[in-house]
PDB file of N, CA, C and O in Angstrom, chain B, residues numbered from 101:
ATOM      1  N   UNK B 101       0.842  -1.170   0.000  1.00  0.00           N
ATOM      2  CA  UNK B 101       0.000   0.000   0.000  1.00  0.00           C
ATOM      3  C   UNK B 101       0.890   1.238   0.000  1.00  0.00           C
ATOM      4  O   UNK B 101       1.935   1.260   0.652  1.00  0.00           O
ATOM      5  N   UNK B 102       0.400   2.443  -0.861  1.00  0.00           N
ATOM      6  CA  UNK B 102       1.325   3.453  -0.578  1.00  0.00           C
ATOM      7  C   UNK B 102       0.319   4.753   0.384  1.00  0.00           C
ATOM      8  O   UNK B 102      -0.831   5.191   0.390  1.00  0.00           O
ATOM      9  N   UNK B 103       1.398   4.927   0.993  1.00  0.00           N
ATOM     10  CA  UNK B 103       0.760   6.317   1.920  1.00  0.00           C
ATOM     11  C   UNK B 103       1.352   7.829   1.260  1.00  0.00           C
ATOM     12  O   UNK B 103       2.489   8.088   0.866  1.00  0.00           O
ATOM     13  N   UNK B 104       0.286   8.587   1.297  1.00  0.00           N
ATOM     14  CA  UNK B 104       0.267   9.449   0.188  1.00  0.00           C
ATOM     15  C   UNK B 104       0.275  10.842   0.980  1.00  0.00           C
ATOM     16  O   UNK B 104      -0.312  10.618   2.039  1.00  0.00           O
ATOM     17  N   UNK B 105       0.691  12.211   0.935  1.00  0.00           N
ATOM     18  CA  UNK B 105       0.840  13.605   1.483  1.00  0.00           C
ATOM     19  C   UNK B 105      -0.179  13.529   1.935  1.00  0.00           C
ATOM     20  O   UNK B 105      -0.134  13.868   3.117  1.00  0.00           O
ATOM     21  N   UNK B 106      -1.811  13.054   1.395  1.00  0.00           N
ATOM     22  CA  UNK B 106      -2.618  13.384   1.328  1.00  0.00           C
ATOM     23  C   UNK B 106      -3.307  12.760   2.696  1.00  0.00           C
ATOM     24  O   UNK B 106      -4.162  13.290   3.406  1.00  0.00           O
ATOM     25  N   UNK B 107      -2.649  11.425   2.853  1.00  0.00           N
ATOM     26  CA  UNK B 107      -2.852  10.670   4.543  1.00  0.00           C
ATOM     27  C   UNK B 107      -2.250  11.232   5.404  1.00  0.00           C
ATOM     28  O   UNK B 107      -2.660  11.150   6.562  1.00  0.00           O
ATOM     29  N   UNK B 108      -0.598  12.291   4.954  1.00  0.00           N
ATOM     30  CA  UNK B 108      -0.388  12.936   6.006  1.00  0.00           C
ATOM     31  C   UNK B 108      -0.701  13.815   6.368  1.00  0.00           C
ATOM     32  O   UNK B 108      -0.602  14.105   7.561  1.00  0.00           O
ATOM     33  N   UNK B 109      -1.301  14.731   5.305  1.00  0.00           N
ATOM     34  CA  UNK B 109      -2.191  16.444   5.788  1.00  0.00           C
ATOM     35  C   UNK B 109      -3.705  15.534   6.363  1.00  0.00           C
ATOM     36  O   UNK B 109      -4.583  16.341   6.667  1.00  0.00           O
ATOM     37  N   UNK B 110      -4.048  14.354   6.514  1.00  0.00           N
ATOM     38  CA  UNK B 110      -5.740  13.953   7.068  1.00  0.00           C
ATOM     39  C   UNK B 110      -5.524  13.191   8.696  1.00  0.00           C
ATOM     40  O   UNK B 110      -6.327  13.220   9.629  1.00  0.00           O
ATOM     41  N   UNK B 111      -3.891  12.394   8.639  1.00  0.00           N
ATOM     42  CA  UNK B 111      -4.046  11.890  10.073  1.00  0.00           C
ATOM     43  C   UNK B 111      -4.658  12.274  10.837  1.00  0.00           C
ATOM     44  O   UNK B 111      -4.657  13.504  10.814  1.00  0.00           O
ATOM     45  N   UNK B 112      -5.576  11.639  12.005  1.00  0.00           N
ATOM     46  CA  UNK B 112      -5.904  12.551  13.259  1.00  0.00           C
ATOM     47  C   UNK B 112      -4.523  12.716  14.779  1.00  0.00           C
ATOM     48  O   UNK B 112      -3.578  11.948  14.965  1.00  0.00           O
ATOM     49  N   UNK B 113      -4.749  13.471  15.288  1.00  0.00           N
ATOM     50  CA  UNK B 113      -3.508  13.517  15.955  1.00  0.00           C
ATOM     51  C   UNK B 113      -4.261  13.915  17.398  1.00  0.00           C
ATOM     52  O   UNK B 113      -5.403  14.364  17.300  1.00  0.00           O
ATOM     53  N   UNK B 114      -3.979  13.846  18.042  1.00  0.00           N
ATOM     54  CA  UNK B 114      -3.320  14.030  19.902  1.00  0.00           C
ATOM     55  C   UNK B 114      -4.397  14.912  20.001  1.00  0.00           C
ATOM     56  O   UNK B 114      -5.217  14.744  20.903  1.00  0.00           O
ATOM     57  N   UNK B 115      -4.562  16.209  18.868  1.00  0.00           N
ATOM     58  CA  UNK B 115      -4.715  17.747  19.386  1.00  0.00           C
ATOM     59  C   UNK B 115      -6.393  17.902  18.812  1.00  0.00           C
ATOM     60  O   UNK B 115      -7.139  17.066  19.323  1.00  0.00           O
ATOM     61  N   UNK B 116      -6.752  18.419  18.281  1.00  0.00           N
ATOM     62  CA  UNK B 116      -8.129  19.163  18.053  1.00  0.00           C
ATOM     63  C   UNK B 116      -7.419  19.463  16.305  1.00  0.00           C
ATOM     64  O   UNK B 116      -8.424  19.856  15.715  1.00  0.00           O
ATOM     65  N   UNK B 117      -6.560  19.467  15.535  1.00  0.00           N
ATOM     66  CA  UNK B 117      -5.963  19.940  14.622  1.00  0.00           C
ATOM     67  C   UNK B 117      -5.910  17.847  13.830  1.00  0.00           C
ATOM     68  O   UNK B 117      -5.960  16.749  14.385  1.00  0.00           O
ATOM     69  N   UNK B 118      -5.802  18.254  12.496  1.00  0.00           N
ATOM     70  CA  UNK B 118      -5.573  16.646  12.004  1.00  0.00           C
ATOM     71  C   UNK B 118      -4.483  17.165  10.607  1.00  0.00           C
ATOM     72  O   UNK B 118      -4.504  18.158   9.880  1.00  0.00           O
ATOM     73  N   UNK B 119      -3.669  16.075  10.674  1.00  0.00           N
ATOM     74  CA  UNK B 119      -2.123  16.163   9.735  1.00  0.00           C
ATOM     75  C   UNK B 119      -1.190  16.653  10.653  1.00  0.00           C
ATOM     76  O   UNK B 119      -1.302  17.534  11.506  1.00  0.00           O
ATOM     77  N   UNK B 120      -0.149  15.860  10.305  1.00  0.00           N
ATOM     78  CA  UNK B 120       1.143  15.955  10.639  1.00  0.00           C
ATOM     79  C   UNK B 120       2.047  17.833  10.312  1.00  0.00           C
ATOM     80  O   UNK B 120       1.721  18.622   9.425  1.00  0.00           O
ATOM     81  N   UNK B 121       2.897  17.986  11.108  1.00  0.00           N
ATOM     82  CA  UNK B 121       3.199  19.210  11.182  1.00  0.00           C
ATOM     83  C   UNK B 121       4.798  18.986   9.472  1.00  0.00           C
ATOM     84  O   UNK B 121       5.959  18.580   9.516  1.00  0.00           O
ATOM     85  N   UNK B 122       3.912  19.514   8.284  1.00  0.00           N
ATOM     86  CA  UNK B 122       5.249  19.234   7.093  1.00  0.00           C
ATOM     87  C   UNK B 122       7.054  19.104   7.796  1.00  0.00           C
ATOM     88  O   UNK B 122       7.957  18.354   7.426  1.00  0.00           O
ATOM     89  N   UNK B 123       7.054  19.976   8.714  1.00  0.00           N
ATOM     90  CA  UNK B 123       8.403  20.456   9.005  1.00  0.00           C
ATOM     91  C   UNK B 123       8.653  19.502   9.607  1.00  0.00           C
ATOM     92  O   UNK B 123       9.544  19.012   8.912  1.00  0.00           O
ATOM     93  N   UNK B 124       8.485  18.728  10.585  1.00  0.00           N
ATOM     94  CA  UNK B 124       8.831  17.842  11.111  1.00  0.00           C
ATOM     95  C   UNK B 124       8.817  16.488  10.365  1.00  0.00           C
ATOM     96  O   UNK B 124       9.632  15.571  10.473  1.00  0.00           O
ATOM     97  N   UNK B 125       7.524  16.571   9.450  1.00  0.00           N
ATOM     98  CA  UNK B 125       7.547  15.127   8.393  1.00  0.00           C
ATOM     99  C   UNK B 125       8.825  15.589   7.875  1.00  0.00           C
ATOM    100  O   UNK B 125       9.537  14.595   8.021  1.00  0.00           O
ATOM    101  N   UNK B 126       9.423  16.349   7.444  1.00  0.00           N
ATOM    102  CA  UNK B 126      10.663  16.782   6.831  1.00  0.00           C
ATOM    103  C   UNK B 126      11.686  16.070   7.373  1.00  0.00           C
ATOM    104  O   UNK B 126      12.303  15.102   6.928  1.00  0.00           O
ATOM    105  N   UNK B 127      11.775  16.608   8.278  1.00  0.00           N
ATOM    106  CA  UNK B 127      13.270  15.945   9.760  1.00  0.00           C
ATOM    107  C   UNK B 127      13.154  14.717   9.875  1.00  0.00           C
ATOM    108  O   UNK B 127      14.215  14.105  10.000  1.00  0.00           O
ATOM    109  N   UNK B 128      11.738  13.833   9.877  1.00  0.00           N
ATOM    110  CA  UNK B 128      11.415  12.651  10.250  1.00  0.00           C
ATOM    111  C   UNK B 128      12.280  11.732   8.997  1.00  0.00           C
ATOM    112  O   UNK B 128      13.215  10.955   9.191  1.00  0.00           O
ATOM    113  N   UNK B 129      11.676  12.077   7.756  1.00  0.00           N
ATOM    114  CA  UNK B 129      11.991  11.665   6.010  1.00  0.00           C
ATOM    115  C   UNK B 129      13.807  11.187   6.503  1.00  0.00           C
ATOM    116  O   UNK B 129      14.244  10.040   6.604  1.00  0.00           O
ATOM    117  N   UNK B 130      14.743  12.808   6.788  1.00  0.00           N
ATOM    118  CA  UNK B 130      15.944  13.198   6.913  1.00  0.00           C
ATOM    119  C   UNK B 130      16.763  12.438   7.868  1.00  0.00           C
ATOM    120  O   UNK B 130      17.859  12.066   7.450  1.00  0.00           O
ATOM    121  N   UNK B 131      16.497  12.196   8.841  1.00  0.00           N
ATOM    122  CA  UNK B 131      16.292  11.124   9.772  1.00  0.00           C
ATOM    123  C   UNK B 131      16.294   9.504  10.066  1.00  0.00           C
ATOM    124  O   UNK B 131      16.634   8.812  11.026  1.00  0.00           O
ATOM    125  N   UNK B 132      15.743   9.244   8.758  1.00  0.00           N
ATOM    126  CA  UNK B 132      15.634   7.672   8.229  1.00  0.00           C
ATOM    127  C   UNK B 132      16.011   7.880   6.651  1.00  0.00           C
ATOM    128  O   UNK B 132      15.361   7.172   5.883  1.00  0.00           O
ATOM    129  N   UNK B 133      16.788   8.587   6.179  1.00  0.00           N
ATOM    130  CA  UNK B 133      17.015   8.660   5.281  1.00  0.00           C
ATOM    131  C   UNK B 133      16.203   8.539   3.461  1.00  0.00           C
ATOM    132  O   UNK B 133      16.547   8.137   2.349  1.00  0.00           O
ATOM    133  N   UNK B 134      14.913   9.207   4.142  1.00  0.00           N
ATOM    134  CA  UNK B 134      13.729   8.462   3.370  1.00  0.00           C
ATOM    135  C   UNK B 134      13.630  10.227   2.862  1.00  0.00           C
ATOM    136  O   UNK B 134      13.556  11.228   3.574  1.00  0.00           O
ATOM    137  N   UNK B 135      13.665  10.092   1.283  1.00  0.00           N
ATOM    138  CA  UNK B 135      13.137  10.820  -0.012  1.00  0.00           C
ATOM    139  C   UNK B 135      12.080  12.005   0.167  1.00  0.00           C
ATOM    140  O   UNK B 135      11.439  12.288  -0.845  1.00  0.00           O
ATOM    141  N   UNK B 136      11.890  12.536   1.020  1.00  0.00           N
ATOM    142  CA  UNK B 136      10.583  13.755   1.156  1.00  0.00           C
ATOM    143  C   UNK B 136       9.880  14.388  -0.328  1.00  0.00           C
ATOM    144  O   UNK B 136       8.666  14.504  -0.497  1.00  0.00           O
ATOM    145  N   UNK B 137      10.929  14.758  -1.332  1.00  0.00           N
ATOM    146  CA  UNK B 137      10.422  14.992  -2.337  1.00  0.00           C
ATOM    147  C   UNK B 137       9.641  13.816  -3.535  1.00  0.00           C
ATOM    148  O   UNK B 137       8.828  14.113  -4.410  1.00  0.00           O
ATOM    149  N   UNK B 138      10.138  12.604  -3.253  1.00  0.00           N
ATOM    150  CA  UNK B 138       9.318  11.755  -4.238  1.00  0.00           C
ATOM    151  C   UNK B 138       8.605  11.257  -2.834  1.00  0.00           C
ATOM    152  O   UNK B 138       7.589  10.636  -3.147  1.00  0.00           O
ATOM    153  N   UNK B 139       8.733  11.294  -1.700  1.00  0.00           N
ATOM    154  CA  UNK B 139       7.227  11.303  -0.972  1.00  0.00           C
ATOM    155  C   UNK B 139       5.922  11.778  -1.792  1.00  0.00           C
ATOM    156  O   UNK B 139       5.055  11.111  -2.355  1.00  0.00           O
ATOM    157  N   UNK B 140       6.094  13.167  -1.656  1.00  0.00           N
ATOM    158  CA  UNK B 140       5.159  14.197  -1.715  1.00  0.00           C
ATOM    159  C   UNK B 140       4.824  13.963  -3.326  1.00  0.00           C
ATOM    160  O   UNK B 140       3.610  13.973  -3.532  1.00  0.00           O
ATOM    161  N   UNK B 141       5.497  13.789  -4.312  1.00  0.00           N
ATOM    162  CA  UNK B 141       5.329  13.293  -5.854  1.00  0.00           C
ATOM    163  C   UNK B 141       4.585  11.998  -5.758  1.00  0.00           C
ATOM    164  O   UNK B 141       3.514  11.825  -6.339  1.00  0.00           O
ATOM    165  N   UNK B 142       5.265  10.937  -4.890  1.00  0.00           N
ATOM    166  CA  UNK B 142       4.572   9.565  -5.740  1.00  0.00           C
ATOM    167  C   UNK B 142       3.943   8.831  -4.370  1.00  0.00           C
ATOM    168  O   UNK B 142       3.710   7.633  -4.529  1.00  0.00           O
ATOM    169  N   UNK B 143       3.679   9.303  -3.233  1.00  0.00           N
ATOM    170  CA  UNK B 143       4.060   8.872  -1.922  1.00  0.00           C
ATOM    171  C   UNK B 143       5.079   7.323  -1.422  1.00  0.00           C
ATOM    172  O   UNK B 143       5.995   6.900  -2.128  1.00  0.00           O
ATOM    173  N   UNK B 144       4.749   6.818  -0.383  1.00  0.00           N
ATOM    174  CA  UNK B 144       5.950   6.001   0.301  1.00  0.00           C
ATOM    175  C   UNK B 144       5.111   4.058   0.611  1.00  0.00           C
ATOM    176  O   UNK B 144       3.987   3.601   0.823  1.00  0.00           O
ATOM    177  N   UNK B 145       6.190   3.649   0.488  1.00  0.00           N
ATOM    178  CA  UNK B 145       5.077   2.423   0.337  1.00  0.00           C
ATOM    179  C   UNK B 145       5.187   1.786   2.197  1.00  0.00           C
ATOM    180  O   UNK B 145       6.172   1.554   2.898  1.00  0.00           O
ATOM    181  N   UNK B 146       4.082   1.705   2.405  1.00  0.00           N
ATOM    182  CA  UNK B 146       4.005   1.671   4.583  1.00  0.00           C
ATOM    183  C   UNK B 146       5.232   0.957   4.757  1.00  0.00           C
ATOM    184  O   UNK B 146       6.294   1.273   5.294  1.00  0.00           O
ATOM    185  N   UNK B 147       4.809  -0.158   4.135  1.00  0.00           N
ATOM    186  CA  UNK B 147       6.362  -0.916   4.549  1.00  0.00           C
ATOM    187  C   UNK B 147       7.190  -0.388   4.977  1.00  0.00           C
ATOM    188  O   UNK B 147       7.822  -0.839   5.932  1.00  0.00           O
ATOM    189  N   UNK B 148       7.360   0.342   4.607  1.00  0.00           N
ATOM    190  CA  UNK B 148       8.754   0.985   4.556  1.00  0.00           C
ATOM    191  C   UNK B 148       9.188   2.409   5.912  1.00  0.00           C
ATOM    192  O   UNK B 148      10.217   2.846   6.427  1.00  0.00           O
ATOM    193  N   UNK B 149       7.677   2.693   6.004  1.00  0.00           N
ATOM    194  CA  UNK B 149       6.992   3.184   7.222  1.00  0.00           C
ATOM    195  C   UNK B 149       7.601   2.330   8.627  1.00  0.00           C
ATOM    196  O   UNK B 149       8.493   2.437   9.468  1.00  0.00           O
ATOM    197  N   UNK B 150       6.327   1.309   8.206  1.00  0.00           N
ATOM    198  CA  UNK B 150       6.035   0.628   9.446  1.00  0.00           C
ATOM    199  C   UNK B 150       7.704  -0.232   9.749  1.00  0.00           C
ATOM    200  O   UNK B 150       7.847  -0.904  10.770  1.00  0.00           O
ATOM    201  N   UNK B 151       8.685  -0.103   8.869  1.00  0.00           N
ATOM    202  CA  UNK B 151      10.620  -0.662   9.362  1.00  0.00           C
ATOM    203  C   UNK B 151      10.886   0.325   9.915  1.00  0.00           C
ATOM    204  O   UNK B 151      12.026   0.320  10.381  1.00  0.00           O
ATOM    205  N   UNK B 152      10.175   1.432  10.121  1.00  0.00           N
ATOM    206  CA  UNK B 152      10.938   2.263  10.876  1.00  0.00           C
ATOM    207  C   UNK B 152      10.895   2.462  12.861  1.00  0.00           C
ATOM    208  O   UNK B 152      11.664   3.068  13.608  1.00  0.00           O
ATOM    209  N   UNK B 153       9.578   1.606  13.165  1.00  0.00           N
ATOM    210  CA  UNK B 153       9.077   1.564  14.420  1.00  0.00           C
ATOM    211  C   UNK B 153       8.911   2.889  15.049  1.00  0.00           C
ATOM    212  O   UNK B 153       9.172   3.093  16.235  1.00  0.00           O
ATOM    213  N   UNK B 154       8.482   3.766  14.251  1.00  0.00           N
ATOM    214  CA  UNK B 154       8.172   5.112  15.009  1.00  0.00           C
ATOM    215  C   UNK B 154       6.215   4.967  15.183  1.00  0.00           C
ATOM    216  O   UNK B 154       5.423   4.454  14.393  1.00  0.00           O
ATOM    217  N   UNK B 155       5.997   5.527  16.294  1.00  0.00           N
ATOM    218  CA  UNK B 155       5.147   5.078  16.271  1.00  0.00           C
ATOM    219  C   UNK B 155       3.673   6.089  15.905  1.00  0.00           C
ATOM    220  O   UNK B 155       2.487   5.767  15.986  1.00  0.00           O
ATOM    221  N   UNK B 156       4.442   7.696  15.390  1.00  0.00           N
ATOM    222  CA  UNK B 156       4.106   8.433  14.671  1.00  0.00           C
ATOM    223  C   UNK B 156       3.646   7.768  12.889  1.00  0.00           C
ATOM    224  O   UNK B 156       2.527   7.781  12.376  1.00  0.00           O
ATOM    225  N   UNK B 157       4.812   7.299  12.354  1.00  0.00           N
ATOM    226  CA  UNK B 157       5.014   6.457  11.263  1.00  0.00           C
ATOM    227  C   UNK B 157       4.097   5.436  11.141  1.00  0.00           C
ATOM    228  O   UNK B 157       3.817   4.904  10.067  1.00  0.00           O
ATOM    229  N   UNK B 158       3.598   5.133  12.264  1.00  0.00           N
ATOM    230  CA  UNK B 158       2.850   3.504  12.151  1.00  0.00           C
ATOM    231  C   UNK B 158       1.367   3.734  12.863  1.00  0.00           C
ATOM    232  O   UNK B 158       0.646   2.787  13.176  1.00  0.00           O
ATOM    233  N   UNK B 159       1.056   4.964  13.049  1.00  0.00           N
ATOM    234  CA  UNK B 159      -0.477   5.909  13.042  1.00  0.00           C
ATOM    235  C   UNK B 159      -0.601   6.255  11.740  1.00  0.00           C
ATOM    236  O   UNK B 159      -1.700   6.231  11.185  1.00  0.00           O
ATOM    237  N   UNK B 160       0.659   6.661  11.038  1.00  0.00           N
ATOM    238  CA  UNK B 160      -0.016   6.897   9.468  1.00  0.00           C
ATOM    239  C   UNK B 160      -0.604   6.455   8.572  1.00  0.00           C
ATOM    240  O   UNK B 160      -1.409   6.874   7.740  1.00  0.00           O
ATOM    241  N   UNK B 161       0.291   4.742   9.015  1.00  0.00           N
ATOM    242  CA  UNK B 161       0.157   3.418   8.207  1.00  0.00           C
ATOM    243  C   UNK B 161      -1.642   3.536   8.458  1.00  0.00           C
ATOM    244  O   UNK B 161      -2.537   3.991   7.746  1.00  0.00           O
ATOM    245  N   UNK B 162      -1.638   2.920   9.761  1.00  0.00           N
ATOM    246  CA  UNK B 162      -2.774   2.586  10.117  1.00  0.00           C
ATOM    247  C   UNK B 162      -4.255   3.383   9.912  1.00  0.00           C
ATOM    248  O   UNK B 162      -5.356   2.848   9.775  1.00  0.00           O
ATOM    249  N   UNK B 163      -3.943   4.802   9.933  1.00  0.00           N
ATOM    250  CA  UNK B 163      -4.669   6.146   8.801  1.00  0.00           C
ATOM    251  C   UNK B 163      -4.843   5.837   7.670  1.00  0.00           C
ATOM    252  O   UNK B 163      -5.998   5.613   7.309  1.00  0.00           O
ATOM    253  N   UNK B 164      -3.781   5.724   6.757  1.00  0.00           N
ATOM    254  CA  UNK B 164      -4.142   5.172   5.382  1.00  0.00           C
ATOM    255  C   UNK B 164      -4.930   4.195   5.188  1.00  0.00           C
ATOM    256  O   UNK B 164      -5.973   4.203   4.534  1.00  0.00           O
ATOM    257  N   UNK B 165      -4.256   2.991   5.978  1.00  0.00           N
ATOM    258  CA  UNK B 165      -5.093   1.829   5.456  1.00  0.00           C
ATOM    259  C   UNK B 165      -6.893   1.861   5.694  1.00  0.00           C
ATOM    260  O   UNK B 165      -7.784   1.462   4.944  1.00  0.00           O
ATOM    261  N   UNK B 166      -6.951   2.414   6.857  1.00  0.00           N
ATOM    262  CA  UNK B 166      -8.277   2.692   7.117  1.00  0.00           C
ATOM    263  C   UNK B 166      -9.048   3.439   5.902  1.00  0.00           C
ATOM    264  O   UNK B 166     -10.042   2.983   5.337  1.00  0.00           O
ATOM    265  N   UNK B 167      -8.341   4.805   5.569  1.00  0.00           N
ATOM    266  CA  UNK B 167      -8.952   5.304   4.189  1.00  0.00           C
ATOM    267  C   UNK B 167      -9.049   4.383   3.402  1.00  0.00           C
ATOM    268  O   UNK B 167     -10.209   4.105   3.098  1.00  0.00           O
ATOM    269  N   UNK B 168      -8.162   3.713   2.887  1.00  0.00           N
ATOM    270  CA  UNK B 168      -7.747   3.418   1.501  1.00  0.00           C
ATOM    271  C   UNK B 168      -9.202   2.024   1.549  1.00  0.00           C
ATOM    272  O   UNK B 168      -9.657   1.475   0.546  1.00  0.00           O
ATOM    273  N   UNK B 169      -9.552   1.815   2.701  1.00  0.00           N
ATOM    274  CA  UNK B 169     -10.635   0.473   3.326  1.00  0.00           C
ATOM    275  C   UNK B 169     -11.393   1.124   2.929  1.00  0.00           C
ATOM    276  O   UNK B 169     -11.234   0.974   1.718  1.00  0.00           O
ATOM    277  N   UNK B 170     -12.518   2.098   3.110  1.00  0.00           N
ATOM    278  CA  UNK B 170     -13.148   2.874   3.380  1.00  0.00           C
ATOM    279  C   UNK B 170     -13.477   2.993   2.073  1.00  0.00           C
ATOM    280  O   UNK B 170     -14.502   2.476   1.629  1.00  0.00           O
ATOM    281  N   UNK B 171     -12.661   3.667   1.353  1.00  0.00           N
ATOM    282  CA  UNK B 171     -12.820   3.984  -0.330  1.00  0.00           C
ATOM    283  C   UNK B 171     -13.240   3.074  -1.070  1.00  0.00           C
ATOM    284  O   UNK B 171     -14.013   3.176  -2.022  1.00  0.00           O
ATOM    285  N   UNK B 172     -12.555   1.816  -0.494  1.00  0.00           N
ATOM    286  CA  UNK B 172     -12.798   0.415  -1.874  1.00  0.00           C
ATOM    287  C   UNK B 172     -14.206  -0.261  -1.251  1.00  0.00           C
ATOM    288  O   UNK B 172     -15.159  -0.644  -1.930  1.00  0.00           O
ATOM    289  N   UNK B 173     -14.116  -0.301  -0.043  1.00  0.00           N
ATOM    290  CA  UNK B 173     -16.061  -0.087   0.365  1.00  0.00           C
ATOM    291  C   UNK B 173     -16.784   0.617   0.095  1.00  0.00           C
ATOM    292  O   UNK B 173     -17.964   0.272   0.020  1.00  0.00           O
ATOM    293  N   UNK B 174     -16.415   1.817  -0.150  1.00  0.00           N
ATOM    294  CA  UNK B 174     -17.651   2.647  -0.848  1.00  0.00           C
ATOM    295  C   UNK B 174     -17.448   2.457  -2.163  1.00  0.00           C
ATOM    296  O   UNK B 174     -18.011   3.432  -2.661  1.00  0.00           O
ATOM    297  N   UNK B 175     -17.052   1.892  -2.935  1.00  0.00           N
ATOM    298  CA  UNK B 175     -16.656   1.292  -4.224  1.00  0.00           C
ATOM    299  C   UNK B 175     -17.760  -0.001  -4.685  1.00  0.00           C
ATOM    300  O   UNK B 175     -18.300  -0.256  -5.761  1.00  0.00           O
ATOM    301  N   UNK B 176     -17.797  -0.499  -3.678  1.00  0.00           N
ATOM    302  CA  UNK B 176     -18.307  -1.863  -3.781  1.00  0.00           C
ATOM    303  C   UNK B 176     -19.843  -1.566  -4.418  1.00  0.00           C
ATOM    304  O   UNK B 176     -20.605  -2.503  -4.654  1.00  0.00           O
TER     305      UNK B 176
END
């Protein structure tokens, strides 16, 4: 599955606010040595997420997949 900018500006988070703060997805990318710009172009495949054991990273996963559920059910 790929997780897309678009799961990270929708996550829900901690606060009253939903999506991740860009600047820090930035540092996070920089950090694990993971691509920010073909993020944001093609997004990231979870996998690759969820090797990282952050557990920011693995709320996203679990965000997406829920959308991406959601969509192909309302598909049906």
């Amino acid at each position: 599955m790929i997780v897309t900018i678009q799961h990270l500006h929708t996550v829900p988070t901690w606060t009253t606010r939903t999506g991740y703060c860009a600047r820090q997805s930035r540092a996070f990318f920089a950090e694990h040595g993971l691509d920010w710009l073909d993020f944001v172009r093609t997004g990231i495949d979870a996998d690759v997420l969820i090797a990282t054991g952050n557990a920011l990273a693995l709320h996203l996963v679990e965000h997406a997949r829920n959308v991406e559920e959601a969509r192909d059910g309302s598909q049906a």
